[in-house]
N, C-alpha and C positions, 0 to 999 in steps of 0.2 A: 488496331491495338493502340492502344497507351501506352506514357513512358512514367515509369517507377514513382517519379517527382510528380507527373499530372496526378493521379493515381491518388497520389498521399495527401495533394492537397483537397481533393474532391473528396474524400474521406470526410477530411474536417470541416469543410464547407457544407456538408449536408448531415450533420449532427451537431444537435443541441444538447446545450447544458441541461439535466435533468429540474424540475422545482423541488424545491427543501423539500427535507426528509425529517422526521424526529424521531431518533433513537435514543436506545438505552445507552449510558456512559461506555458500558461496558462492549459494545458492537461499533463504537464510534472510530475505533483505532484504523490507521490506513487510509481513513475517509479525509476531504475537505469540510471543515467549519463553513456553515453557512450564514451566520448569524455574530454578531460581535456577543458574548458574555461578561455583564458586569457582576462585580462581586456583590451579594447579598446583603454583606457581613466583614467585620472588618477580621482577617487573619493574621497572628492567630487574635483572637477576641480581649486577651491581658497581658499585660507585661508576663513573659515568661520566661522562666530560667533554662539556660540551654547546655547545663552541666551536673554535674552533683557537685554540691558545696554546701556552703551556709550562706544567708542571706542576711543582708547589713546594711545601715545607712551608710553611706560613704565617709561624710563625716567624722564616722564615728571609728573608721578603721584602725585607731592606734592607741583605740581606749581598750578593755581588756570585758566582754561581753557577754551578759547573761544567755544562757541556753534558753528558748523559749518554745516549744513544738516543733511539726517538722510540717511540712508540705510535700506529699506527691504528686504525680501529676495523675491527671484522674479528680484531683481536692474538690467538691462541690462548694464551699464556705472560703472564702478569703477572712486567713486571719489577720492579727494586727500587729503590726512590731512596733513595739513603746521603746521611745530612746533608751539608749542602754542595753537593749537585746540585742541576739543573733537567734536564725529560727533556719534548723536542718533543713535543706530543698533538696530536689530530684530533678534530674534534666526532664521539661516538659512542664514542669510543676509550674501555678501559677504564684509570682512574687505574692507575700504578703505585705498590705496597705501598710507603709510608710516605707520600705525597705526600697532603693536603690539601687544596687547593685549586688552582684554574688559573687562570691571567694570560695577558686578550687580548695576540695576538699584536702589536697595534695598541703598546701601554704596556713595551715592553721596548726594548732595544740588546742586538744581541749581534756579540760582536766576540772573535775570534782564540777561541773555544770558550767565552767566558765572557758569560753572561744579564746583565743590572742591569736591573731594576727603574724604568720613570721614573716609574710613578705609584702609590704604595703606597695608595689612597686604596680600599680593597678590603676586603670581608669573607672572614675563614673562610672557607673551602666554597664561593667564588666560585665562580659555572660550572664547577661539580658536581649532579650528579643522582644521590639516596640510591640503595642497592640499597634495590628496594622500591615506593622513589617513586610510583608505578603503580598496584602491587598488590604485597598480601603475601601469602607461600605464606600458604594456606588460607585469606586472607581473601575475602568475597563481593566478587565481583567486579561482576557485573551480575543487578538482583531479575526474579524471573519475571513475567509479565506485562509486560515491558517491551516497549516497540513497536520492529523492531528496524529503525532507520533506519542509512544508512550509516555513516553515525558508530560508531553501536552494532557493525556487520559489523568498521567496522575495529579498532576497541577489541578485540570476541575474538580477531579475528586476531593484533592484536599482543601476546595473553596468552599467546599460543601453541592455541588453538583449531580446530577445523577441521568439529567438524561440534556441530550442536545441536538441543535440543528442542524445537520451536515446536507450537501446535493445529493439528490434521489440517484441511489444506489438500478441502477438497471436489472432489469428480470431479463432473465436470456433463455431462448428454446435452441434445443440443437436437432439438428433433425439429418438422421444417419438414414443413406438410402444405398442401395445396391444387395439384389438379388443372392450375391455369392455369398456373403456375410453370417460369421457362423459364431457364436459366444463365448469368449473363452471359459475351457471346462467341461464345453461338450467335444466330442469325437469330431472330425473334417473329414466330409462326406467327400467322396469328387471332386476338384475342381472349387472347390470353397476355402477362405482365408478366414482366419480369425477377426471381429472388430475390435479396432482397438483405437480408433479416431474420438467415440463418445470418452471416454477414459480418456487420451491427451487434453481433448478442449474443456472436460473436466475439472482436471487439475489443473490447467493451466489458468482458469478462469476463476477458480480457489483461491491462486496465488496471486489473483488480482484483486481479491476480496468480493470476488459474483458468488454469494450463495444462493441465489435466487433464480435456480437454473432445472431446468425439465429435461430428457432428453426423448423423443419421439422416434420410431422407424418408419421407413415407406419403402415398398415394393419398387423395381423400375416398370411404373406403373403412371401414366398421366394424370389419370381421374383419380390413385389413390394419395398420389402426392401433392395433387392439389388440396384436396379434400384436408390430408396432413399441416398443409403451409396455411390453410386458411384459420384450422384449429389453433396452429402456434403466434399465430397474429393477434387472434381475441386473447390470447396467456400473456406478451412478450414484449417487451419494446424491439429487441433484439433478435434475430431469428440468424441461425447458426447451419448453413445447410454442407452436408458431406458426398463430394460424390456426383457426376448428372449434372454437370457444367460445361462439358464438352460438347460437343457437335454431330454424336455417336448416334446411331438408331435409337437408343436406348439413354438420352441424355436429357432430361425434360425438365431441370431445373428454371432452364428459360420460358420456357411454355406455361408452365406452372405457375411462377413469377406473373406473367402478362395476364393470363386468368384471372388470379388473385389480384388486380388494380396496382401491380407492386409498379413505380416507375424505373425505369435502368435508368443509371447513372454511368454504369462503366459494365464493360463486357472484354474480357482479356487483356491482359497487360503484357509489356515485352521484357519477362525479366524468366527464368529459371531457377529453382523449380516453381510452378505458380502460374504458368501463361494462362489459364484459362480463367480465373479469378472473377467472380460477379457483386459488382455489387450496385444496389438500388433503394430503393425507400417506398413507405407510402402514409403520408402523412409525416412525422414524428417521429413512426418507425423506422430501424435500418435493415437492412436485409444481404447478409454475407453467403456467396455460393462461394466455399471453397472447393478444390480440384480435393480427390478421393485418393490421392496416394499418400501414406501417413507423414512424410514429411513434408510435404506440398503443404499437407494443413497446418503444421504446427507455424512452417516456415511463413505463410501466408497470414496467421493469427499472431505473433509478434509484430508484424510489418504494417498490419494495415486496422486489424481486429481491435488487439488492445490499445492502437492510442485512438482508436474511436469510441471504444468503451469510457478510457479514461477522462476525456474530454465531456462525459455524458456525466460522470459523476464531479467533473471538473478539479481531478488528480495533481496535487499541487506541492507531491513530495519533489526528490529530487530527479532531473530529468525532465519538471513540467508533465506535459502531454507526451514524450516518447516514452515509448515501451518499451525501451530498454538504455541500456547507457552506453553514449555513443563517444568513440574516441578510436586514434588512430594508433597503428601497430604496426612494429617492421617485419616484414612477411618471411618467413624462414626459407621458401621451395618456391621455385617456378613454378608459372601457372598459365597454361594458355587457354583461351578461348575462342569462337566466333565472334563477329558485330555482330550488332542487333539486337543483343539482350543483355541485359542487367544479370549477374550470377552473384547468387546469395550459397554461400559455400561455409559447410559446417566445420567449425574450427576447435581450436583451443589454444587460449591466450594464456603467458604465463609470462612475467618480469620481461613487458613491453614487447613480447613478440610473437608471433600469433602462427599457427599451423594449420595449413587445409588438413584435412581429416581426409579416410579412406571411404569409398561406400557413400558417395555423392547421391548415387543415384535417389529419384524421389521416392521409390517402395520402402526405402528402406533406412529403418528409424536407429541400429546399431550404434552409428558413430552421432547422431543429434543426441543418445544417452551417454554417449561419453562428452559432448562438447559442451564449452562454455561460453558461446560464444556465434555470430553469426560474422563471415567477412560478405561484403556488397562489391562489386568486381562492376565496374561503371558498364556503360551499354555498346559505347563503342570501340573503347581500349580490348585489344585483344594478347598482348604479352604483357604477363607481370612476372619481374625477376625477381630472385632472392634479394633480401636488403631494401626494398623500396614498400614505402608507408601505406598503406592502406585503411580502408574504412572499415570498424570493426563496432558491432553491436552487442553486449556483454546483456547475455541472459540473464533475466531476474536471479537472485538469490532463493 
């Protein structure tokens, strides 16, 4: 066995960044920028008014001003303002050629076609926005590697943008295997448990932005789960397996693995819940055997899955490459343990202090739906008192 830290690091040392990807604007959100984008065009493209008022030479503010047209914004035709006018604008509107500056509609009198002026107490260029202001044609607009949150989607859109570069998004196979395994919805015959492993890494692969995800079954069966693992390799960068990592009669994840050319990288790690944990590669591809009890998986795919994922797409919000966000917390209740292994224990963190949860055990997913939170309990400390800090990984949102 491995230790938690070996583990995490061999993770990242045996995946790579994915090559560019081009989507649509609108699928870009969540992703990294792979590509620097320069503006087209300059934004916005005319001097533009960024109120409702009248528009006026500056100049001219303390003269008493002919009414001359209005401009909306929308105007296709730039009109002209001849000294001596004022011409109604709209926020958005573009100035009309000779006009200067604009005066809220609040600070004026107008009366029988004629503007005045009640409060000149105004600069130049008053509520006006430069052509440009924005972006200038050809200048860099937004650098590559940028994480692209909504803000960023709506920034290209309004450069005029529509679709962009971002690191290749990974296709993931999941592949659920054990015999007893029964759908929810149907009746449980004997001896049979609902699956509910496909549905966690799911969703949880959703909320990492994987749409790009199959989910497969196999019998505890050698030759069918080969046959399985070798189909989700030609589909997958990623192969997702549940179940049949242990050392059972009936455990053939390994075997299957060695068949299929897959090479191990790691086989078992010393941390709970999760000891049995596989993982290898062949090529480019990666290949996760998670242990089959439902929070063993969830707990093993926050820890090791998704900052492997993320690293594939080269995940550059906040947090970097972890998979969740990591910060320390003062532990409400005693906690003891054994040496030897790392304990990842379901919590729930609240104004800096953080609770083991009830129902540790790995079957059972009850209190991982109520927690928010993952604590890591080091490998060879085996008393932790009320009051003392701990290492605490706050589940995605």
């Amino acid at each position: 066995m491995i230790s938690v830290h070996d583990a995490k690091l061999l993770v990242q040392e045996n995946i790579k960044t994915l090559p560019a990807q081009r989507v649509p604007l609108a699928m870009a959100a969540g992703y990294t920028l792979h590509t620097d984008v320069y503006a087209r065009t300059a934004i916005p493209a005319f001097e533009q008014s960024s109120m409702d008022g009248y528009a006026i030479r500056f100049e001219e503010r303390e003269n008493a001003l002919t009414l001359n047209g209005e401009m909306q914004a929308g105007t296709e035709n730039q009109a002209v303002l001849w000294p001596g006018q004022a011409a109604r604008i709209f926020t958005g509107a573009p100035l009309p050629a000779g006009a200067d500056t604009v005066v809220m509609q609040e600070k004026v009198k107008v009366a029988d076609g004629i503007l005045t002026i009640l409060d000149t107490a105004f600069a130049e260029g008053a509520h006006v926005r430069n052509k440009g202001a924005e972006t200038q044609q050809g200048s860099l607009a937004i650098q590559k590697d940028c994480f692209l949150t909504p803000a960023a989607i709506g920034f290209l859109a309004g450069i005029g943008e529509t679709e962009v570069e971002i690191y290749g998004i990974p296709s993931v196979g999941i592949i659920i295997t054990g015999k007893e395994l029964q759908q929810p919805g149907n009746d449980l015959a004997f001896g049979q448990v609902y699956e509910s492993n496909s549905y966690t890494l799911t969703a949880a692969l959703q909320q990492a932005q994987i749409t790009k995800l199959k989910v497969y079954t196999a019998d505890d069966n050698l030759d069918e789960l080969t046959l399985v693992l070798q189909q989700a390799l030609q589909n997958h960068e990623v192969v997702l397996l549940t179940g049949g990592v242990s050392v059972g009669d009936y455990d053939f994840v390994i075997s299957a693995a060695a068949r299929s050319g897959i090479t191990t990288i790691f086989h078992r790690i010393k941390q709970k819940p999760g000891k049995p944990l596989y993982f290898g590669k062949k090529g480019d591809q990666v290949i996760f055997g998670l242990p089959g009890n439902p929070s063993s998986v969830l707990s093993c795919f926050y820890q090791y899955v998704l900052p492997g994922l993320r690293k594939m797409y080269n995940y550059n919000g906040k947090g970097q490459f972890n998979a969740l966000q990591t910060r320390e917390a003062v532990l409400t209740h005693d906690y003891h343990k054994a040496s030897g292994l790392t304990h990842f224990l379901k919590a729930y963190f609240e104004e800096e202090k953080v609770t083991p949860l009830s129902a540790q055990e790995s079957f059972r997913m009850s209190s991982f739906a109520q927690a928010n939170c993952m604590i890591e309990l080091e490998e060879e400390e085996t008393i932790f008192t009320a009051g003392t800090k701990v290492k605490i990984y706050l589940f995605p949102a």
